[in-house]
C-alpha positions in Angstrom: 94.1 -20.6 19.7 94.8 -21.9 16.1 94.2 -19.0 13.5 92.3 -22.2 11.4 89.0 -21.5 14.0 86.5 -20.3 12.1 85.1 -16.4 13.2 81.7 -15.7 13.5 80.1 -12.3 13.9 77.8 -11.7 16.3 75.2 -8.4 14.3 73.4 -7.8 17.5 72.3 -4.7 19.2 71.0 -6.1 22.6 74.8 -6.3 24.1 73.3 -9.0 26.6 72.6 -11.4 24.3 75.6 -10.9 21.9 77.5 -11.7 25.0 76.0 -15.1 26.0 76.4 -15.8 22.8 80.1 -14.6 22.8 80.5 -17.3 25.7 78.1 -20.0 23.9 80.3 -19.9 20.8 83.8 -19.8 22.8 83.1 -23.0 24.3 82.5 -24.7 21.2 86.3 -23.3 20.3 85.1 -20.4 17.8 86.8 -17.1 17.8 84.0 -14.5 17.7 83.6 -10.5 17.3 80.5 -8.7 17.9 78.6 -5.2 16.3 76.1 -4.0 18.0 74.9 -1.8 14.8 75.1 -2.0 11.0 77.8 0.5 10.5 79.7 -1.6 13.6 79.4 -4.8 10.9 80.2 -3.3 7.8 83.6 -1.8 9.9 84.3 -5.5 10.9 83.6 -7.5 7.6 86.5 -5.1 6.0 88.6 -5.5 8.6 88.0 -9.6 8.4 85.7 -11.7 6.7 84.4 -14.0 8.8 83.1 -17.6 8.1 79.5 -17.0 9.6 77.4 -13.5 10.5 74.7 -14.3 12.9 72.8 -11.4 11.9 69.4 -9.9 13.6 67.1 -8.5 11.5 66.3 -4.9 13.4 69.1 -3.1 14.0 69.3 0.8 15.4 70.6 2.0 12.3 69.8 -0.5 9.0 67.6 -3.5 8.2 69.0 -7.2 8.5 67.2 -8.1 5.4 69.4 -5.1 3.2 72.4 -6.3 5.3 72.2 -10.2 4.3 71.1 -9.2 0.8 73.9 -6.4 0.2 76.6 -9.1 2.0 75.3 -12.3 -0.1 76.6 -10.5 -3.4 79.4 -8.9 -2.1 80.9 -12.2 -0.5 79.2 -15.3 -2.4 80.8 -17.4 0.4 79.7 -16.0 3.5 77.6 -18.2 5.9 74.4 -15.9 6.8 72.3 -16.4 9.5 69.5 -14.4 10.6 68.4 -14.2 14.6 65.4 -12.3 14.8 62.2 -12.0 16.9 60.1 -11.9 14.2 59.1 -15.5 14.0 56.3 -14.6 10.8 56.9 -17.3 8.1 56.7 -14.9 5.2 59.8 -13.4 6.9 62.1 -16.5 6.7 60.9 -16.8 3.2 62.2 -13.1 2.9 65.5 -14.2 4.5 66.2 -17.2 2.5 65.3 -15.2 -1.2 67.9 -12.9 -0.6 70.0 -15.3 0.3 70.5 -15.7 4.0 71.7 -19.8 4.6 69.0 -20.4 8.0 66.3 -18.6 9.9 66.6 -18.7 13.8 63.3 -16.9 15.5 64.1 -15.4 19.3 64.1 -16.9 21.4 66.2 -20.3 20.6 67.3 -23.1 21.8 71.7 -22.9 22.5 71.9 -26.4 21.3 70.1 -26.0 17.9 71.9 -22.4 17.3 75.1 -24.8 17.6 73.4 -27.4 15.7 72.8 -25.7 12.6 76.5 -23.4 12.9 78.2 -26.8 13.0 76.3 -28.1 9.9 76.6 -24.5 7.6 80.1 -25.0 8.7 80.5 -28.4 7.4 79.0 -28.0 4.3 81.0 -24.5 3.4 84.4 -27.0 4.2 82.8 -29.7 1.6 82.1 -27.3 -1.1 85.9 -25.8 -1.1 86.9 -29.3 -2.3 83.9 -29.1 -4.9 84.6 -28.1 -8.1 83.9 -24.2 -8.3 82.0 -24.2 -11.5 79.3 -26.9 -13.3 79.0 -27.1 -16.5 77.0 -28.2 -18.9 76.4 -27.9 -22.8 74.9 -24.5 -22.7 74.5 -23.8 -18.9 77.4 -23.1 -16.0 76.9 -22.7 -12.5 79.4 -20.5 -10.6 78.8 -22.0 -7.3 81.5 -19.1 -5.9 79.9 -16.5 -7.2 76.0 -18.4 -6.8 75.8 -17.3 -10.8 74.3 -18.8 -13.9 74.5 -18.7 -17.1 72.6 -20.1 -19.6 74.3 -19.8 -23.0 76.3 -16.3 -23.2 73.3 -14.6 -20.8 73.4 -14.7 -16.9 70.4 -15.9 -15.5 68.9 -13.6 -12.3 67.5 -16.5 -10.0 67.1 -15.8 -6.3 69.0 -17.8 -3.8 66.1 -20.3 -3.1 66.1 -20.9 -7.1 70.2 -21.1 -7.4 70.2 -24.2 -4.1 67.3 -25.9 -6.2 68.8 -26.0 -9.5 71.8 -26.9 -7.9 70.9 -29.7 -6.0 69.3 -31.3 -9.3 72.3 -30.4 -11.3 74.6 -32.1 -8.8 72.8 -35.5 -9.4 71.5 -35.0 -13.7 69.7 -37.7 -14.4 68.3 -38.5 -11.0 64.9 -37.7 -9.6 64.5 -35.7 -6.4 61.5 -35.8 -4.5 60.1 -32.9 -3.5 61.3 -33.5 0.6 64.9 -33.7 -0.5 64.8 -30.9 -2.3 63.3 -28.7 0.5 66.2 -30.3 2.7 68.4 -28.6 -0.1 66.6 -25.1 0.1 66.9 -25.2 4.1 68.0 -28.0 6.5 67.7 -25.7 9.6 63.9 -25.5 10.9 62.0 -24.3 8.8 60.7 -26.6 5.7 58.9 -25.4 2.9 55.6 -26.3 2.0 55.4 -28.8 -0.8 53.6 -26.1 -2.9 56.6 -23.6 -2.4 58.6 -26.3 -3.9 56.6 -26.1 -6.8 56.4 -22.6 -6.9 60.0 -22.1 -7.1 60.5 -24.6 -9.5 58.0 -23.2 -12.1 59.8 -20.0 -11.6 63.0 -21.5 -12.0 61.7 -23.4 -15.0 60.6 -20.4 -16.1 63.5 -18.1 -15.8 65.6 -21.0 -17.8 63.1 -20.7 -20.5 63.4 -17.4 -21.3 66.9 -17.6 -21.5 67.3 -21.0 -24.1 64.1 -20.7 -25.7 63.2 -24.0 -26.7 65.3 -26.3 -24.0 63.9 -28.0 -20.7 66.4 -28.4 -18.1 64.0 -30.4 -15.6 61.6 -32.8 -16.6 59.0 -33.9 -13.8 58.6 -37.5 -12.7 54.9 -38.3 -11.7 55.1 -40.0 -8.3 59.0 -39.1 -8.0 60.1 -35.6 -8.2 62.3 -33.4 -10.4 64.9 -34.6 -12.1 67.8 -32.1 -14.2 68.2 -33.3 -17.7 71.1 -31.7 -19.2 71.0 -31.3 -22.8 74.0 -32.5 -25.0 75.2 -33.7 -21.3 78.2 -32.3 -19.6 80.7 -30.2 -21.1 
């Protein structure tokens, strides 16, 4: 097998899924590893970093949600995610704030699991021939390290708030309806409410505020959307 395969870890402690899925994944020509505990993962990711962890969100001895949030800072890049049973929306909103990239409730369909593994994987290939850094007068985005900073002061946003700015960011000038952007928060199953969309961008909107009093990095557009206006343009 060509060492350019991409590796997925299987976090899994029911040893009878993680090994259809073992067989599910080797079919499609990925290499894969399983742990069927926390401390199993944390042991694999330092032996190798893998391109995705499928990751369940009860495990015998830690919490998927501390997991995904303690592995989205400690590897910006990692593709995250979560397979769990726990099918409550307010938990995929969980998973996706701290950062995980999808949401898969138990139990699920092979072909969408493949699906949305094929699409993370395509889109983590596109953004290594992105530019790793945006910037604009008075605001950069790290898009390695998922950091912001507004003037000399890094701006705390959660993951949902750091995929919406940078969607607008990617396209300044242009208005985003509020369907795209919730394509750009998740494309897997699970869409957010209009609402939410609003929600997060107040936040958002917010949290830029506070940290260049005075400026307004997205304008709305009655009818249209959000659009990013950067100010003095890029740098």
């Amino acid at each position: 097998m060509s060492t350019d395969q991409p590796m997925i870890l299987i976090v899994d402690d029911d040893a009878e899924l993680a090994a259809m899925l073992v067989m599910l994944l080797s079919r499609e020509g990925w290499l894969t590893r399983t742990a069927l505990s926390a401390a199993a993962a944390e042991s694999a990711l330092r032996l190798q970093l893998p391109a995705i962890v499928l990751l369940d969100a009860m495990l015998p001895d830690g919490n998927g949600f501390d997991l995904a949030r303690r592995w989205r800072s400690a590897h910006p890049t990692l593709g995250i995610v979560m397979l769990t049973a726990r099918g409550d929306p307010l938990d995929r909103v969980l998973g996706l704030e701290i950062g995980a990239d999808d949401y898969l409730p138990k139990p699920f369909e092979p072909r969408e699991l493949v699906a949305r593994l094929r699409a993370l994987l395509r889109r983590a290939a596109s953004s290594r021939i992105e530019p790793e850094t945006l910037r604009f007068s008075g605001l950069s985005m790290d898009l390695v390290k998922r950091e912001v900073t507004v003037g000399t002061r890094v701006v705390a946003l959660t993951s949902i708030e750091f995929k919406l700015l940078l969607s607008l960011a990617k396209q300044p000038g242009k208005p985003l309806s509020r369907d795209e952007l919730s394509e750009a928060v998740q494309w897997g199953g699970y869409q957010p409410q209009e609402r939410t969309v609003d929600v997060q961008i107040a936040r958002l909107r917010r949290k830029l505020r506070e940290a260049s009093p005075g400026a307004e990095w997205i304008d709305t557009l009655r009818g249209e959307g959000y659009v990013f206006v950067p100010r003095g343009g890029v740098s």
